[in-house]
PDBQT receptor file of N, H, CA, C and O in Angstrom, charges set to zero:
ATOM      1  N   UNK A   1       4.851  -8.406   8.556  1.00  0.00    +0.000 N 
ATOM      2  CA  UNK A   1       4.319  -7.130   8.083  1.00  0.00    +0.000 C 
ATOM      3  C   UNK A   1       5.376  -6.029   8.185  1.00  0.00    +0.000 C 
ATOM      4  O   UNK A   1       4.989  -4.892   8.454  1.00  0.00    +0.000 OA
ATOM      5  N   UNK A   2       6.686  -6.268   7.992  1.00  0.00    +0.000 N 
ATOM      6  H   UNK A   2       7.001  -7.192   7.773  1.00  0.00    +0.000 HD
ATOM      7  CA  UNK A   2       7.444  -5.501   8.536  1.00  0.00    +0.000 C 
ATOM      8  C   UNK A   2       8.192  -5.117   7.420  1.00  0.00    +0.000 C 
ATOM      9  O   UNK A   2       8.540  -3.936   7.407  1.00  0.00    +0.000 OA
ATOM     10  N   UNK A   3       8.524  -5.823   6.482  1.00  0.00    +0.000 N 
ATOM     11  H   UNK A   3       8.242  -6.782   6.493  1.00  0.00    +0.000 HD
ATOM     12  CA  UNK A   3       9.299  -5.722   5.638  1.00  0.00    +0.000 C 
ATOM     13  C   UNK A   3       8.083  -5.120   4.184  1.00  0.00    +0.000 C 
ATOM     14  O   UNK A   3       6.862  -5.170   4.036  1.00  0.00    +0.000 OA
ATOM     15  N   UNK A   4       8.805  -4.785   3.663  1.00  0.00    +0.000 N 
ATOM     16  H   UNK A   4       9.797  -4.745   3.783  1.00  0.00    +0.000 HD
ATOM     17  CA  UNK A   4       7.676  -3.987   2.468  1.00  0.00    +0.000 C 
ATOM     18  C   UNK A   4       8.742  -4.074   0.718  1.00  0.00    +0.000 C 
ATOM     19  O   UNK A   4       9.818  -3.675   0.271  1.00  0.00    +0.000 OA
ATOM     20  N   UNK A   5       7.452  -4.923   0.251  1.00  0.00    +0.000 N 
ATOM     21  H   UNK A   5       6.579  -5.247   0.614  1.00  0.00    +0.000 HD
ATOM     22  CA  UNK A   5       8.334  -5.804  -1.128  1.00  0.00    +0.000 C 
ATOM     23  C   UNK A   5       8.205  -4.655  -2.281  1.00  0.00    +0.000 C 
ATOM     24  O   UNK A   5       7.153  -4.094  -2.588  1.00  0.00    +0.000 OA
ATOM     25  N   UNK A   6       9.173  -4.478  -2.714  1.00  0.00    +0.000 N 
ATOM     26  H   UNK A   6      10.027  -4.933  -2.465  1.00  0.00    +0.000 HD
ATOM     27  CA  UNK A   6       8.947  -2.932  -3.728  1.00  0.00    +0.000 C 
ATOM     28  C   UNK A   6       7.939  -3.636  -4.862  1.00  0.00    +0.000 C 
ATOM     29  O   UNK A   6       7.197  -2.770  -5.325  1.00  0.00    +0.000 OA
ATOM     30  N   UNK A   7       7.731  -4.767  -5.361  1.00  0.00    +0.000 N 
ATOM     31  H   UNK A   7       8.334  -5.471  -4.985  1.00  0.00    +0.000 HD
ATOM     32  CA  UNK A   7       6.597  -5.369  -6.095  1.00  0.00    +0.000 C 
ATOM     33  C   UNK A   7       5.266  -4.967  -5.792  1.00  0.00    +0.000 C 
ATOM     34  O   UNK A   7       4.344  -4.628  -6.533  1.00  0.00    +0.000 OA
ATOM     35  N   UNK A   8       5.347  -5.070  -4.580  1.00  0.00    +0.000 N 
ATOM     36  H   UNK A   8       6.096  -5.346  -3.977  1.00  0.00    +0.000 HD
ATOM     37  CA  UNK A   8       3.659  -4.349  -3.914  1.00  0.00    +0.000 C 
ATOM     38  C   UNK A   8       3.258  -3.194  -2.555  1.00  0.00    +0.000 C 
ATOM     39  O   UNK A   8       2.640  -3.165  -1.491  1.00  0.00    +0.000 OA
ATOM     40  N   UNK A   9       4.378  -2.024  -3.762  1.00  0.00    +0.000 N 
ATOM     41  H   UNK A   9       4.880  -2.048  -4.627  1.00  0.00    +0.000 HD
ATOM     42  CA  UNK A   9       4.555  -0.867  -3.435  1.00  0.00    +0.000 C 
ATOM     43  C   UNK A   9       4.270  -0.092  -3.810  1.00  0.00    +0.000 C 
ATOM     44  O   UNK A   9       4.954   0.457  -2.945  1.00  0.00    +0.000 OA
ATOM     45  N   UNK A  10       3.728   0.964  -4.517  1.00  0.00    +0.000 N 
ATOM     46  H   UNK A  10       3.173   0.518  -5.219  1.00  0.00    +0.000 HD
ATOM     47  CA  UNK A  10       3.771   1.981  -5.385  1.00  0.00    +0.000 C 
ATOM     48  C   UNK A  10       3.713   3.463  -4.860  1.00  0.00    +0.000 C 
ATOM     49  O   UNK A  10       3.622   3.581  -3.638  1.00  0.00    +0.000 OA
ATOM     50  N   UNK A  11       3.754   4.673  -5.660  1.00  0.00    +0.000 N 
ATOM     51  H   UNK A  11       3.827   4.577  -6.653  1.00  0.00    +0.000 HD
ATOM     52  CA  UNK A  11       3.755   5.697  -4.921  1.00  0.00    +0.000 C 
ATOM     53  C   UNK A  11       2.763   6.538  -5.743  1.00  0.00    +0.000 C 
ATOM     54  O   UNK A  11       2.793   6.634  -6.970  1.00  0.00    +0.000 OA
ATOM     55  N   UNK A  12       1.857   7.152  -4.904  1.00  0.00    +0.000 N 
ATOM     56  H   UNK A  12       1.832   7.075  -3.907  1.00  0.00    +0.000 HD
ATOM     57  CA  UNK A  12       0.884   8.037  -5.955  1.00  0.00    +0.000 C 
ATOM     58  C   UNK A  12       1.443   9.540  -6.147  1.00  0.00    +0.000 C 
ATOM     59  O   UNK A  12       2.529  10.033  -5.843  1.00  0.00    +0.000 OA
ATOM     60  N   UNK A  13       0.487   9.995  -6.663  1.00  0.00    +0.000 N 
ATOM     61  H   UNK A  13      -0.396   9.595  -6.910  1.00  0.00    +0.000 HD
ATOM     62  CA  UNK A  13       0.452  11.344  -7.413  1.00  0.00    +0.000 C 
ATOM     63  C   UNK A  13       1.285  12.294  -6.074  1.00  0.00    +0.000 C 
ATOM     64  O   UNK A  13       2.223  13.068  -6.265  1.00  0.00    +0.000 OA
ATOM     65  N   UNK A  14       0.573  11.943  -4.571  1.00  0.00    +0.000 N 
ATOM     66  H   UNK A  14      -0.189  11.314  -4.416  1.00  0.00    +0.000 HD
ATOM     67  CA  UNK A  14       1.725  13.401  -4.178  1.00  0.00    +0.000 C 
ATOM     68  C   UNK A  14       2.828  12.581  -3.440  1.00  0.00    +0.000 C 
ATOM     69  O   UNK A  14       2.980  12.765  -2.232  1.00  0.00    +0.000 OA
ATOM     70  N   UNK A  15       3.448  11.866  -3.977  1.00  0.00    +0.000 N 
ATOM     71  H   UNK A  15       3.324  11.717  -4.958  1.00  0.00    +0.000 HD
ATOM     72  CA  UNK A  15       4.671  11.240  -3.257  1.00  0.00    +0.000 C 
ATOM     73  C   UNK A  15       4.807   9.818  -2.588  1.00  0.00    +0.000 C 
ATOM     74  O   UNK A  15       5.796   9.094  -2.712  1.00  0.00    +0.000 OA
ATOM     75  N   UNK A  16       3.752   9.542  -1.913  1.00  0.00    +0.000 N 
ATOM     76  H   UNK A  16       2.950  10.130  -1.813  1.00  0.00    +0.000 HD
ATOM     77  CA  UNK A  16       3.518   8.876  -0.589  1.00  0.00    +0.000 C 
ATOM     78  C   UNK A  16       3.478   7.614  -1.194  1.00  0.00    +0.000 C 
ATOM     79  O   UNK A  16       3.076   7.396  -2.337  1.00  0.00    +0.000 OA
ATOM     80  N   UNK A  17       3.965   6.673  -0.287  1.00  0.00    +0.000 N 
ATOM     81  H   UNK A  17       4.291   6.850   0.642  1.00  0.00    +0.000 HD
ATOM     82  CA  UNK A  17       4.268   5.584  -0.676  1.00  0.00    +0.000 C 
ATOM     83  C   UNK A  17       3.278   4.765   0.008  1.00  0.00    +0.000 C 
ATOM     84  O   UNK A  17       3.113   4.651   1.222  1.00  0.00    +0.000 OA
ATOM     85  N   UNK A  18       2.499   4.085  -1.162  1.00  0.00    +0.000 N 
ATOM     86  H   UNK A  18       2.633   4.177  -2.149  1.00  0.00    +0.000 HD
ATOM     87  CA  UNK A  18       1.102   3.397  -0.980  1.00  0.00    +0.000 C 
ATOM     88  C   UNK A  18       1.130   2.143  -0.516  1.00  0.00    +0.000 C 
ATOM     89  O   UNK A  18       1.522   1.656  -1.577  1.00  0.00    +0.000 OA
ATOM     90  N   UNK A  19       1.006   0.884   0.450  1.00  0.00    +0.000 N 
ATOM     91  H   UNK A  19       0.688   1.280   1.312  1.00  0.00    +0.000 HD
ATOM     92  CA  UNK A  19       1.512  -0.276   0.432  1.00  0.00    +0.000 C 
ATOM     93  C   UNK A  19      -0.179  -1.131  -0.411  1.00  0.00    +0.000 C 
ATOM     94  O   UNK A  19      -1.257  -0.772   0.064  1.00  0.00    +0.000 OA
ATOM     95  N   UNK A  20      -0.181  -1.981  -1.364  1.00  0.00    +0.000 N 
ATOM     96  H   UNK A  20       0.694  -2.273  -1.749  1.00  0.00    +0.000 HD
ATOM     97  CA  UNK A  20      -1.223  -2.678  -2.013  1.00  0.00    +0.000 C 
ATOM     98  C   UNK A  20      -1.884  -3.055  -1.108  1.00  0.00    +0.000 C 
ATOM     99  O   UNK A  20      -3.071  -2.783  -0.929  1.00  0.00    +0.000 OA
ATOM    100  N   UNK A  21      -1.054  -3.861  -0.290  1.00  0.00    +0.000 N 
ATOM    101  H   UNK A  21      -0.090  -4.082  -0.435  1.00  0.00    +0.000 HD
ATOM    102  CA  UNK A  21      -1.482  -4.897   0.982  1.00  0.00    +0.000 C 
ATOM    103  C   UNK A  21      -2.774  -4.075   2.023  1.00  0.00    +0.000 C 
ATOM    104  O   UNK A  21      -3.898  -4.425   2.382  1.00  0.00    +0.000 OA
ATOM    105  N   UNK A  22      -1.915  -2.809   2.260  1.00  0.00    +0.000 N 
ATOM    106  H   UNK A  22      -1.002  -2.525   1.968  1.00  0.00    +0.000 HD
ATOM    107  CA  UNK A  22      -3.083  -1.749   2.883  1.00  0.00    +0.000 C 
ATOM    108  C   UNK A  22      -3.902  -1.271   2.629  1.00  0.00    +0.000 C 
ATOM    109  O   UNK A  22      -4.613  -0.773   3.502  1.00  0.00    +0.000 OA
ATOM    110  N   UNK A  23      -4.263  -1.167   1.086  1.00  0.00    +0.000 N 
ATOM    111  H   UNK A  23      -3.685  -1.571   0.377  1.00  0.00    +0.000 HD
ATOM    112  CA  UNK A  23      -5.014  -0.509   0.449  1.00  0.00    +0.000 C 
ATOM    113  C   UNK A  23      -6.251  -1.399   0.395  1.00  0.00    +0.000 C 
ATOM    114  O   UNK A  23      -7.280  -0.730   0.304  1.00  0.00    +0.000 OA
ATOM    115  N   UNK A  24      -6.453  -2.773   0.427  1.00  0.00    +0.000 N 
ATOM    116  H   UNK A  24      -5.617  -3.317   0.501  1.00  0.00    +0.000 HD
ATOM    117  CA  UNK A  24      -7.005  -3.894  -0.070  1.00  0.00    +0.000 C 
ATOM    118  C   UNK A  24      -7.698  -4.009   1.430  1.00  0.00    +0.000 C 
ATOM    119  O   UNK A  24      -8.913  -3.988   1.623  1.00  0.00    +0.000 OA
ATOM    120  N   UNK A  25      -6.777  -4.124   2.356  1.00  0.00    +0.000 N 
ATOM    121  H   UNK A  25      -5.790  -4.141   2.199  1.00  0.00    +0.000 HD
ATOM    122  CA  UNK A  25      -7.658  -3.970   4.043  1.00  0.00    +0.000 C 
ATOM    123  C   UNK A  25      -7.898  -3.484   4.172  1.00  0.00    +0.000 C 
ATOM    124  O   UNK A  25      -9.001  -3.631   4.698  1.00  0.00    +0.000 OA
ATOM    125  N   UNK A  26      -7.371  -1.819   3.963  1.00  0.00    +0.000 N 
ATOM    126  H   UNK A  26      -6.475  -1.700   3.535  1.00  0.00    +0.000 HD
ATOM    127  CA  UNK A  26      -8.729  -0.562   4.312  1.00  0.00    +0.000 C 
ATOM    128  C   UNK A  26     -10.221  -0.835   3.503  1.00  0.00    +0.000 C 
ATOM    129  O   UNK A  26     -11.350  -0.564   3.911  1.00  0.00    +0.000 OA
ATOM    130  N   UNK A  27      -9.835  -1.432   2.290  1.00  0.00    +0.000 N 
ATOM    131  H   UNK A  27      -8.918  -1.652   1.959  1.00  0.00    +0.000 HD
ATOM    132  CA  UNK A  27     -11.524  -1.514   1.468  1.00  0.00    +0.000 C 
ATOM    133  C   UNK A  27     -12.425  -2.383   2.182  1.00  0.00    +0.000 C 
ATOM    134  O   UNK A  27     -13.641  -2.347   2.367  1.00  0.00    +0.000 OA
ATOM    135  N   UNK A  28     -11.115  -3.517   2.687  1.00  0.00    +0.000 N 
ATOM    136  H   UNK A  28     -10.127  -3.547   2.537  1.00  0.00    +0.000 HD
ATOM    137  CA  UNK A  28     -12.593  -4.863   2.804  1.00  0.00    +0.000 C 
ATOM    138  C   UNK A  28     -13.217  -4.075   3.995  1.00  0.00    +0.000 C 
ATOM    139  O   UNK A  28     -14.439  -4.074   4.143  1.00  0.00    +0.000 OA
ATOM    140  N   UNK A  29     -12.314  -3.343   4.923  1.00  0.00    +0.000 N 
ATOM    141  H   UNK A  29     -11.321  -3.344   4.803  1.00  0.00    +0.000 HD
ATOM    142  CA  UNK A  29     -12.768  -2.748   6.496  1.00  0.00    +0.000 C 
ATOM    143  C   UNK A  29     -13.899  -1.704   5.988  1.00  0.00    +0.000 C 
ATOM    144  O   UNK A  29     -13.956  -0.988   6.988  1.00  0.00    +0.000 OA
ATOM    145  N   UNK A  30     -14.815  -1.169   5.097  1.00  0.00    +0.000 N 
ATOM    146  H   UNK A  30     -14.769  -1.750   4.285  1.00  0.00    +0.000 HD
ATOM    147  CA  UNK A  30     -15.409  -0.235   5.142  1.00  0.00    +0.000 C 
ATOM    148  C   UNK A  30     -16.324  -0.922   4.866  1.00  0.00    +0.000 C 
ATOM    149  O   UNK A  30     -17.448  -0.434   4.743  1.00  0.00    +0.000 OA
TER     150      UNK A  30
């Protein structure tokens, strides 16, 4: 989990650099 693949990276609207991987575990966690 350490390394971060620019493939499943992106950056939104104010800058911040989004990881997919995180985005996908915060959902299933709610």
């Amino acid at each position: 989990m350490g390394e971060k693949a620019p493939d499943f990276t992106l950056t939104d609207v104010l800058g911040n650099e989004v990881n997919l991987y995180d985005e996908l575990a915060n959902g299933q966690c709610e």
